[in-house]
N, C-alpha and C positions, 0 to 999 in steps of 0.2 A: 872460416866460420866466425859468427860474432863473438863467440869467449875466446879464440885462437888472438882477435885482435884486440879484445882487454888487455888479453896476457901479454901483445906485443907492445902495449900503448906504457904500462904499467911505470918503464924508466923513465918514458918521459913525463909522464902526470907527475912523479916523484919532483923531478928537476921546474915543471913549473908552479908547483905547491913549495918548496924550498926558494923561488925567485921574491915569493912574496912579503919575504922580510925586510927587500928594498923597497918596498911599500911603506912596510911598517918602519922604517928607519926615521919618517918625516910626519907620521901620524900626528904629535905629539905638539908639532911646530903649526901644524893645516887647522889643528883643532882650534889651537891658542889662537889661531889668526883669525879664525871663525868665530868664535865666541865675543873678541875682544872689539870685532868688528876693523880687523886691520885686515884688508883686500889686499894689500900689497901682499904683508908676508905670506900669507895663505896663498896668492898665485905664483912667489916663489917657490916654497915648498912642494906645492903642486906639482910645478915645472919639473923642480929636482924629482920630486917621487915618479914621476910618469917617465923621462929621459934614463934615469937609474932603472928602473926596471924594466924600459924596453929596450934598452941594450944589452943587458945583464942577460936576460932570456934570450934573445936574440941568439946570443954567443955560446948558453947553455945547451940550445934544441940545434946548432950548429945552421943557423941563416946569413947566410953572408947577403949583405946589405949596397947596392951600389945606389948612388943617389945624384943626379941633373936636378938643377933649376936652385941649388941652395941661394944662389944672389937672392933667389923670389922670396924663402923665407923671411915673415913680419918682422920688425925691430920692435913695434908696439901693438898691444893689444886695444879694445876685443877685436877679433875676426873672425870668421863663419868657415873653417876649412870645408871642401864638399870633396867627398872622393868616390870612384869605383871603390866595390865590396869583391872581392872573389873568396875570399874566405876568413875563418874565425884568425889565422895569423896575422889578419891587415891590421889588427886591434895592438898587439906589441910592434910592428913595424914600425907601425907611424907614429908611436911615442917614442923610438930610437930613434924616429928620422925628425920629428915637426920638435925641436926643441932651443926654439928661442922666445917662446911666448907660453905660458899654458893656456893647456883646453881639456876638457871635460867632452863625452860621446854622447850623440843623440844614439839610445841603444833601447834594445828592445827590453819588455820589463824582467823578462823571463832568466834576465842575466843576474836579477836581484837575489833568485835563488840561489846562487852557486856559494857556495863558503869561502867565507872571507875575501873572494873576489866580488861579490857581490856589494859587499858592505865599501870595499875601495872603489869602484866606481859611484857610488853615488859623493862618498867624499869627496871625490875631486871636480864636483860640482858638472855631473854627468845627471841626463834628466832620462829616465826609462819610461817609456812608452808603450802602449798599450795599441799595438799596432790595429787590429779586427774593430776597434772603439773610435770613429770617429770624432766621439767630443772628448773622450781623453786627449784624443792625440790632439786637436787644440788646445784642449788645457794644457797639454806638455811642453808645446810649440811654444803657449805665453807665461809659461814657466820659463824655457832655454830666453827667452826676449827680455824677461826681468832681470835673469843672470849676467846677458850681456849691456843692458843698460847699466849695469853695477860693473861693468868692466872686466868683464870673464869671456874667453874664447870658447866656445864650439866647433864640434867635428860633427859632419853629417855623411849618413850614405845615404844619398836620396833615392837608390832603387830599393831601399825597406827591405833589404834580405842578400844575404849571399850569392854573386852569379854563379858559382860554384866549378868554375872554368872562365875560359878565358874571352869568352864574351858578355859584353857591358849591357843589361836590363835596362828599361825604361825609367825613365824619374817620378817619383810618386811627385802629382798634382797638389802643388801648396808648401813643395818639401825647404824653397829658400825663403819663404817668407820669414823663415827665421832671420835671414839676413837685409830683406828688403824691409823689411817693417822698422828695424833699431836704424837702415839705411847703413850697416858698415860694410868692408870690404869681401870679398870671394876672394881667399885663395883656392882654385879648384888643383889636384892630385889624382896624379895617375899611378896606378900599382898594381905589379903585376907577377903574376907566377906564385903567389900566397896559397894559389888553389891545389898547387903539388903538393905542400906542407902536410895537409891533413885530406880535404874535400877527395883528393883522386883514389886513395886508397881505405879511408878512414882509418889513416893510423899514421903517428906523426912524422913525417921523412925527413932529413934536413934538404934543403932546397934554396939554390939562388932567387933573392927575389931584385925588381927593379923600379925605383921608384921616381914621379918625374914632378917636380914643385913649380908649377905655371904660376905666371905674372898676377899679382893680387887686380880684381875688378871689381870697380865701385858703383855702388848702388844708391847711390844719393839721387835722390827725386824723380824716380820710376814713374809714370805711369803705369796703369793697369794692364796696355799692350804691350808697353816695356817690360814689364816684370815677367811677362808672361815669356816672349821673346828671349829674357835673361835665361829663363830658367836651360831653354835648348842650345843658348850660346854656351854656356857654361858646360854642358852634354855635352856637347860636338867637341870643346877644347881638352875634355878629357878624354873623351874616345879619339883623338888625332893622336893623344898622345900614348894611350894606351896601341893604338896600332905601330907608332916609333918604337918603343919598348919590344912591342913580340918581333920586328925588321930586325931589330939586333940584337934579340935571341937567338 
């Protein structure tokens, strides 16, 4: 029943309501860096706060993490990561795994409610979106495009919603313009088995997950065919890769 699986969720909400104090560890330094208008330090602290706390929870809900492709990982920022969604775990994975640049989530707004996870995702210069809203989601899109003209990475799921298993959704129409408009790099990311964690039973499991970091692809001087072209090339290099991942499950 649904109260049978509150009550069975209850130790792990505990442990990632306790993860969140490696958030709070670099508040203090993301703020100063923000205020003072020093980018640098705010995308180190950044860095540190999202890598600290996606490993830390990682190890706490018991995810053991295998990772291909780290040579692809960026040395420098901005970049536009675009990944497969299969579920709410791919959000700490890929802060335990993408950690040599920071980034900030193209997420939905409805995450701004959550306590005090709420308030950390938009710190670390994450843009919520208002997905049913058309011109929101422009305005959000030439929000996340400001961020990255200032030097700040991005993470997107361009299928707008959880696959919730292990097959990859379609890409919402317009979803890299985030990346082709500032013209910087795609790193696209495959991951997989996140949908065991929580989605298959609604209640948190620990569960291997695999994750695959493809070659950065660049967007400098697209056409409108090209871009459009981009967006399925970029699909297809994730779903090739998400089908490697489930061969060697």
């Amino acid at each position: 029943t649904a109260f049978m699986k509150i009550i069975r969720n209850i130790p792990q909400v505990i442990k990632i309501y306790r993860s969140l104090k490696y958030l709070n560890e670099y508040k203090k330094e993301i703020d100063s860096g923000r205020v003072s208008g020093d980018i640098k330090k705010e995308k180190e602290n950044i860095l540190k706060a999202t890598k600290t706390w996606g490993s830390k929870l990682s190890e706490m809900i018991g995810v053991e993490i295998t990772v291909s492709g780290i040579e692809n990982l960026p040395e420098n920022s901005p970049v536009v990561y675009v990944s497969n969604h299969q579920g709410y775990a791919d959000i700490v994975v890929l802060c335990a795994v993408l950690d040599t640049v920071q980034f900030g989530f193209i997420a939905k707004n409805g995450l701004e409610k959550v306590p005090l996870y709420g308030t950390w995702i938009k710190r670390i210069r994450s843009i919520l979106i208002e997905r049913d809203d058309p011109r929101e989601s422009l305005k959000a899109i030439s929000k996340g495009i400001d961020y990255i003209n200032l030097g700040f990475s991005l993470l997107i799921f361009p299928e707008g919603t959880r696959s919730r298993g292990p097959v990859m959704g379609e890409f919402k129409k317009g979803s890299l313009k985030l990346a082709t408009k500032p013209q910087v790099p795609i790193v696209p990311v495959s991951i997989n088995d996140t949908w065991h964690i929580f989605e298959e039973t609604g209640i948190v499991t620990p569960h291997p997950v695999k994750v695959l970091i493809h070659p950065a692809m660049e967007t400098v001087s697209l056409d409108k065919e090209h871009e459009k072209a981009l967006t399925e090339k970029v699909r297809a290099v994730i779903n090739k890769g998400l089908d490697e991942l489930q061969k060697d499950s």
